[in-house]
C-alpha positions as CSV (number, residue, x, y, z in Angstrom):
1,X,114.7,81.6,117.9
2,X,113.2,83.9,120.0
3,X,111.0,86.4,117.6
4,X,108.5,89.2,118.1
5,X,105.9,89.8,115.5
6,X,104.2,92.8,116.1
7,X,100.9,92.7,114.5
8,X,100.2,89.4,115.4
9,X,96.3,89.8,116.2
10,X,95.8,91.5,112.3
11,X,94.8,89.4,108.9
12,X,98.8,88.4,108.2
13,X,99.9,88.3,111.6
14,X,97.7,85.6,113.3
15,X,98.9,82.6,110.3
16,X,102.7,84.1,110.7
17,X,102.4,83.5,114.9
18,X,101.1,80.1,114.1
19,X,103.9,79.0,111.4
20,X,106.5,80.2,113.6
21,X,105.2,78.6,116.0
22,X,104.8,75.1,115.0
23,X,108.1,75.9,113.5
24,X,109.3,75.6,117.0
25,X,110.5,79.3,117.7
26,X,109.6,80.9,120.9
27,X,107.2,83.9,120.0
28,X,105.7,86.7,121.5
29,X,102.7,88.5,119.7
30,X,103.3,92.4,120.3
31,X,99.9,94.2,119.4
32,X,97.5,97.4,120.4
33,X,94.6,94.5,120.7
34,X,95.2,91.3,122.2
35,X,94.7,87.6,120.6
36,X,93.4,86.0,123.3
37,X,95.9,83.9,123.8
38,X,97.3,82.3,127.0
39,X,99.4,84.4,129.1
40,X,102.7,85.5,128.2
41,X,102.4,85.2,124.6
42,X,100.4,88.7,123.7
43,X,101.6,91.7,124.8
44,X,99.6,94.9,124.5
45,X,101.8,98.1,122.9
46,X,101.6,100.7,121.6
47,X,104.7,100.9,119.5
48,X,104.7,104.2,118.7
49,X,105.8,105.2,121.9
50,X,109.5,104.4,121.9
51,X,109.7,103.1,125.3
52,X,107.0,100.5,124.7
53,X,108.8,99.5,121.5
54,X,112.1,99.1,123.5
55,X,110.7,96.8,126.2
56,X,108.8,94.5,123.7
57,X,111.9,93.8,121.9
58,X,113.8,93.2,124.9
59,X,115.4,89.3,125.0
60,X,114.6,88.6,121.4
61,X,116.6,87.4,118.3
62,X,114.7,88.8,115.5
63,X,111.8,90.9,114.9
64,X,108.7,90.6,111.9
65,X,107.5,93.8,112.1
66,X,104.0,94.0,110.1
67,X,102.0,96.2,112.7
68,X,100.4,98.8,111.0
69,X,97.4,100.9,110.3
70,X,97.0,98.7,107.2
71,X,95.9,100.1,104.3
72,X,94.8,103.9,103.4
73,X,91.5,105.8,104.1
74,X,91.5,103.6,107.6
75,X,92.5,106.9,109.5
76,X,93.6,110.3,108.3
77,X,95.9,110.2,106.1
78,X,98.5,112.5,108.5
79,X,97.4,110.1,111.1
80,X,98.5,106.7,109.1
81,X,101.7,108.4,108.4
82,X,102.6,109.2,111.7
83,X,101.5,105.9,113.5
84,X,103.2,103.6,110.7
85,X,106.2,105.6,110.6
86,X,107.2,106.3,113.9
87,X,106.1,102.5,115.0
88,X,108.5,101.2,112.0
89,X,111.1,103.5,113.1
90,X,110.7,102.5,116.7
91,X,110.6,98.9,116.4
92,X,114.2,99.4,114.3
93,X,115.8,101.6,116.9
94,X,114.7,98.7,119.4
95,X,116.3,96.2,117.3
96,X,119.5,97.7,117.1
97,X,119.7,99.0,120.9
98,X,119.1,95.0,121.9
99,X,121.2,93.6,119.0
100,X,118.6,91.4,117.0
101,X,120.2,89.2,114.6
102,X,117.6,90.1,112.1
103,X,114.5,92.5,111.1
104,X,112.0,91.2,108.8
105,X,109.4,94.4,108.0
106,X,106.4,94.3,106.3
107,X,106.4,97.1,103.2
108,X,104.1,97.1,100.8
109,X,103.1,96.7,96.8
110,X,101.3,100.1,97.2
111,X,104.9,101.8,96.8
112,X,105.0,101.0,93.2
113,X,102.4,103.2,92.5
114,X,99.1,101.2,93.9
115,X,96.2,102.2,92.3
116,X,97.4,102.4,88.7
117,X,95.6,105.2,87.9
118,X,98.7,106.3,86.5
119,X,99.4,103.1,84.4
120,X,102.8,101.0,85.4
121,X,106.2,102.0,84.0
122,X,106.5,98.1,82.4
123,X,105.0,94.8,83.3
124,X,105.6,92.6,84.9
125,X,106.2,95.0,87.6
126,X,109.6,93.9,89.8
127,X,111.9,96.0,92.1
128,X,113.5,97.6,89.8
129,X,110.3,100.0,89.1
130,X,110.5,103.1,90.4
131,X,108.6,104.0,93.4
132,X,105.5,106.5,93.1
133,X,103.5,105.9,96.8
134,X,99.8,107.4,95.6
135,X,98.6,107.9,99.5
136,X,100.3,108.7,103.1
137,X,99.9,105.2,103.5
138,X,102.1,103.8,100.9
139,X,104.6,107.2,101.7
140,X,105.4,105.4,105.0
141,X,105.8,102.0,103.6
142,X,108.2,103.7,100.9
143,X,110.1,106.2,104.3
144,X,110.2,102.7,106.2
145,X,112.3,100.8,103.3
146,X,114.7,104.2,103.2
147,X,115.2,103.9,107.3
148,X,115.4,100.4,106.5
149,X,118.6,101.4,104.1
150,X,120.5,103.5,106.6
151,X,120.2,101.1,109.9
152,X,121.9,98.5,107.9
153,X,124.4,101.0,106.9
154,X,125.1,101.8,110.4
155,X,124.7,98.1,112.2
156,X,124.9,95.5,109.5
157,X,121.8,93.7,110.8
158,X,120.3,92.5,108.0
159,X,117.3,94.0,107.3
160,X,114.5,92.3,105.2
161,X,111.3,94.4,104.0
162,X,108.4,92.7,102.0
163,X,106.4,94.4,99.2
164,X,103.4,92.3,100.5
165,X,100.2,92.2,97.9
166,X,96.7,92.7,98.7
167,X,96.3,89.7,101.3
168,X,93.8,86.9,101.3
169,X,92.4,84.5,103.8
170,X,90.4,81.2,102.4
171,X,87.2,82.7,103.1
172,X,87.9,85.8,100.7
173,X,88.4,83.6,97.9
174,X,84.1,83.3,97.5
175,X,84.7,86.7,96.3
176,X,87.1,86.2,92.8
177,X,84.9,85.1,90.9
178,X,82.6,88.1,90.6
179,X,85.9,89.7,89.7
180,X,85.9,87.9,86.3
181,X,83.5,89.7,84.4
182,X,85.4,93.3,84.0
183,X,88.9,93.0,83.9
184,X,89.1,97.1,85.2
185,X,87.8,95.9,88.5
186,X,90.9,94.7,90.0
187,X,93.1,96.2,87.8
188,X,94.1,98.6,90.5
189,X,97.1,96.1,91.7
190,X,97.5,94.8,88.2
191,X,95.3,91.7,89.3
192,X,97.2,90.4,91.8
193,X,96.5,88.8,95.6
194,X,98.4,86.6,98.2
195,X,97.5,83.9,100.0
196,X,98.3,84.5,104.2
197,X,99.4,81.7,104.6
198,X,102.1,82.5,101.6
199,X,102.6,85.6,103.5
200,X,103.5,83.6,106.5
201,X,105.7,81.0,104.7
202,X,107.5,84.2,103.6
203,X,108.5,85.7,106.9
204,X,109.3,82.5,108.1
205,X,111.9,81.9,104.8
206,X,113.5,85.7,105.6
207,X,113.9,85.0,109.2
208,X,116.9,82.4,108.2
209,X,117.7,83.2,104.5
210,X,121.4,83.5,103.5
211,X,121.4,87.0,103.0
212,X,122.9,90.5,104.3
213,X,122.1,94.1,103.9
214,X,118.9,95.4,103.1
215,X,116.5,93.5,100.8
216,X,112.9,94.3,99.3
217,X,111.3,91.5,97.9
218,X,107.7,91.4,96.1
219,X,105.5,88.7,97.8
220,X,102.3,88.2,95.6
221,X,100.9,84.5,94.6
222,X,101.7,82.5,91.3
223,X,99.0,83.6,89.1
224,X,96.3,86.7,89.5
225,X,92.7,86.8,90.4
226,X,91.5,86.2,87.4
227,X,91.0,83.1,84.9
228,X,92.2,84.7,82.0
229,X,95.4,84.9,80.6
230,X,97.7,87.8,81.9
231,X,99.3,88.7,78.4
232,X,95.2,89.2,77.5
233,X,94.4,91.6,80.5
234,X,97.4,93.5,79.8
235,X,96.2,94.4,76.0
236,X,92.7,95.1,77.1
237,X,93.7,97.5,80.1
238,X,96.9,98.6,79.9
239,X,97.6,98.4,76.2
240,X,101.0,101.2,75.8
241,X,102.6,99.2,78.9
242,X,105.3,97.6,77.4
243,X,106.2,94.1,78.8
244,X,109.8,93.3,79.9
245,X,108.9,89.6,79.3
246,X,105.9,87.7,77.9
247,X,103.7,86.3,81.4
248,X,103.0,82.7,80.7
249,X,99.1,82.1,81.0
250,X,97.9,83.5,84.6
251,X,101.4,84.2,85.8
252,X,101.6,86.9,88.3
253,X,102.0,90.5,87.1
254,X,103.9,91.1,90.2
255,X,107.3,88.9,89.6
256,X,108.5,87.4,92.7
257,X,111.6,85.9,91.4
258,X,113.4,88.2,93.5
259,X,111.6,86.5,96.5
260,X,112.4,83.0,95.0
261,X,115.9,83.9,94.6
262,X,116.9,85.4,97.7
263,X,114.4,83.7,99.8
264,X,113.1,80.0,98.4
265,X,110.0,81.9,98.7
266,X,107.6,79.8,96.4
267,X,103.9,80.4,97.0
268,X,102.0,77.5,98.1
269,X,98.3,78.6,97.5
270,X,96.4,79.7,94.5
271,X,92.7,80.9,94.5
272,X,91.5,78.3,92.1
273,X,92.9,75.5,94.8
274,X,93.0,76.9,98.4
């Protein structure tokens, strides 16, 4: 296919570029920084202007959107809403004015209430939980799925966003195990991580899974961060959370069986093996 992945210079987007890729798909990087790469496959946008959004999309098949001011306290918070909502609404309009076959969007796990301050409803946390965005940032991400909703209404394109967790690169992984001696450290995301190159593997599945409307799927890795058991860091931290389910040993807090249902999605890379 022909794809544009916006965001291809950030942390996610350069391994999703390189899967698709070696996948043999035609892509064009679409970006507010260039990747250095050879002409013609980086294009510099800002697509929070409409008519830049418009002429990056043109000639393409489907769209990964992930570009993004990426996580809060990066800008203003006013500012982070408006660039990562306009730019999501944008690149949509685009898709739908050239007919893309498919949107893939990145959303995010802050929209489930990211930092549990406020503990979860239930654990493990899926899609069912009810939204509480904690920061303009994770507001956006939770506008962008509802403008997500009402495009697909109107078109039928599906339209695929992913509740991405807090994303790792091999190098980062020198860093978990001084996470291992107070469970409240990264408790905020309810321990959990994922690998980019999972992240990648995902866009790559939703670009060509069987499915129509609008999905929102929770893309995490297999287990947590840490190296004890998940039933055991739920009792210490979160104690009154009830559990839907008992996690088997380091099992993921963040169920992705949605993701492995809809998508094949079936994450690749674990921390303790990268």
């Amino acid at each position: 296919m022909r794809i544009v992945v916006t965001g291809g210079t950030g942390k996610a987007g350069r391994w999703v570029l390189e899967r698709l890729r070696e996948g043999g798909h035609d892509v064009l990087n679409v970006d507010w920084k260039h990747d250095g790469s050879a002409h013609a496959l980086c294009l510099v946008a800002d697509l929070a202007d409409p008519g830049q959004a418009f002429e990056a999309l043109a000639g393409a098949e489907a769209v990964v959107h992930l570009a993004a001011i990426p996580a809060p306290e990066i800008r203003t918070p006013a500012e982070t809403f408006r660039i990562n909502l306009l730019s999501t609404y944008n690149v949509f309009a685009a898709a739908e004015a050239h007919g893309l076959r498919r949107v893939v969007y990145a959303s995010s796990e802050t929209t489930l209430g990211l930092p549990f301050d406020e503990p979860p409803a239930f654990a493990p946390i899926d899609e069912s939980h009810p939204p509480r965005p904690e920061s303009s940032y994770a507001l956006a991400k939770l506008a962008g799925e509802s403008i997500a909703e009402q495009f697909v209404r109107r078109t039928g394109t599906p339209h695929i966003g992913l509740r991405i967790s807090n994303i790792m690169e091999p190098e980062d992984y020198a860093m978990f195990p001084g996470f291992q001696d107070d469970a409240a450290l990264r408790r905020w995301n309810l321990w959990g991580y994922v690998d980019a190159r999972d992240v990648a593997q995902a866009c790559e599945r939703s670009l060509t899974a069987d499915v129509a409307g609008h999905q929102v799927a929770i893309i995490a890795a297999a287990d947590t961060c840490m190296t004890r058991d998940s039933i055991d860091l739920m009792a210490e931290v979160y104690p009154d959370v009830p559990l839907t389910r008992e996690p088997q040993g380091r099992e993921t807090l963040l169920a992705i069986d949605h993701a492995r249902t809809i998508l094949g999605y079936e994450p690749r890379v674990s921390w303790m093996s990268p």
